[in-house]
N, C-alpha and C positions, 0 to 999 in steps of 0.2 A: 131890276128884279133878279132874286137869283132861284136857280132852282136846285133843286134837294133830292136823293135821292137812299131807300133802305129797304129794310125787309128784316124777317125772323132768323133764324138758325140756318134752319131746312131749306129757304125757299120756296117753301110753298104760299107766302105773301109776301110782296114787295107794294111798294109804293113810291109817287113822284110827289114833289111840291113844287108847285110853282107862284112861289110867292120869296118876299124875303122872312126869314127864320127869326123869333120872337121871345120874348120873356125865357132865357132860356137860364135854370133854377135847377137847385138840387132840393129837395124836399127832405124835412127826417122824421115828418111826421111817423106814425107805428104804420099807419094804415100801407103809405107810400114804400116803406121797410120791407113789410109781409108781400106786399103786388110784386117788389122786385128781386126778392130774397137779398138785398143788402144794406149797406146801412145806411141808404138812403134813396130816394127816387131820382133818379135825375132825367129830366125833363127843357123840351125846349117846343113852343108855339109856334102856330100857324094859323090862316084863316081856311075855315073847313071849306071853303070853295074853293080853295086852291088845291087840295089833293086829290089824287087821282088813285085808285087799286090798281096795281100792273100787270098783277097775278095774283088770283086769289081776294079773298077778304076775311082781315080778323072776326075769331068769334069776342064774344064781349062776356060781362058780369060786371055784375052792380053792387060795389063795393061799398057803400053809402048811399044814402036819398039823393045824395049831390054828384057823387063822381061814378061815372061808369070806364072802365077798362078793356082795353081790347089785349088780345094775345093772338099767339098761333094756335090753333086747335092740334097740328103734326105736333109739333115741337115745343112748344109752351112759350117759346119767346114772349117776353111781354114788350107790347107793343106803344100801348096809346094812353093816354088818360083824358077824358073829356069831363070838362066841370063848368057846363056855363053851354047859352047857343053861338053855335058859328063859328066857334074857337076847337082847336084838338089839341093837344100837348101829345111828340112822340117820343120812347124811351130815347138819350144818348146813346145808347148801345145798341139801338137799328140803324141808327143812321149809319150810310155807308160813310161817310167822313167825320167821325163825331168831334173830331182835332179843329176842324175849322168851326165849333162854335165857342163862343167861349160867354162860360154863365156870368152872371148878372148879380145874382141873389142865393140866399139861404134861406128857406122858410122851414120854421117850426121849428128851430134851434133851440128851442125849452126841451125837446127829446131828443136830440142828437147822443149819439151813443160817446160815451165819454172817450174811447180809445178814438173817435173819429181824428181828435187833435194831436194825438201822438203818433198818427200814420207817416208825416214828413222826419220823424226819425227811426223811424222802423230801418232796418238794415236791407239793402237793396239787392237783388241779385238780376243783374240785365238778363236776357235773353241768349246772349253770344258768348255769357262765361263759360265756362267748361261743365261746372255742372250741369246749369242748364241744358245747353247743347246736347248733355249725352242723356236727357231724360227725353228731351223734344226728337233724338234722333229714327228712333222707334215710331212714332205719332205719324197717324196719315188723318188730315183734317176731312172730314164727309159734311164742313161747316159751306154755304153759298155763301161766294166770295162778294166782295161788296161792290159790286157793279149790279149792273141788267143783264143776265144770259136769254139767249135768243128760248134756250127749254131751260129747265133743270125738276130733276136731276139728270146729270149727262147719260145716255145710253154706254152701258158696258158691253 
């Protein structure tokens, strides 16, 4: 069994899983698009008795008769997609290690936005180039790092 662990932006919701990590999919349906502002949801399961709130609990909205969504009420992180009992899907991009899942599937691929397939030749600009660097050099991140802190936000 492995355990999992995420949260929003801010911090002010984190979460455990303790179970192993499931169906893990990128969606392109519209609905999935709009919940996450991009071009597609990306998502990976777990069994709803496995997760724990560690801080905080998302607020939710009910996006369809079927799927309801959770977020951060602070910071708008989107968080969760639930569609079905006992099951939750959370976003890839709360998970504090989103690298170590690796998805499965594509669903809805009759709506995928057509640049989706021309992203692997987009021209690439790492992190460490020089451009980069000097635009990142200015930036102080206010983002909760991807662990548990004991509070956050830290006392100034």
């Amino acid at each position: 069994m492995m355990t999992s662990t995420g949260g929003c932006q801010c911090g002010a919701v984190r979460f455990r899983i303790d179970a192993d990590l499931e169906d893990a999919s990128i969606c392109h349906c519209r609905m999935c698009q709009k919940a996450t502002g991009g071009l597609f949801g990306p998502y990976v399961g777990a069994p709803l008795s496995a997760v724990t709130w560690t801080r905080g609990q998302p607020g939710h909205f009910q996006s369809s008769n079927k799927a309801r969504r959770g977020f951060c009420r602070d910071c708008g992180t989107p968080l969760t997609f639930e569609y079905g009992e006992g099951s939750i899907s959370f976003t890839l991009g709360a998970m504090d290690e989103p690298r170590l899942v690796h998805l499965t599937e594509q669903l809805a691929s009759s709506e995928r936005i057509a640049d989706f397939q021309a992203l692997a030749n987009l021209p690439e600009h790492p992190l460490d180039e020089p451009r980069a660097a000097a635009h990142l050099a200015g930036i102080v991140s206010l983002q909760h790092p991807d662990h548990d802190t004991v509070a956050w936000p830290p006392k100034t």
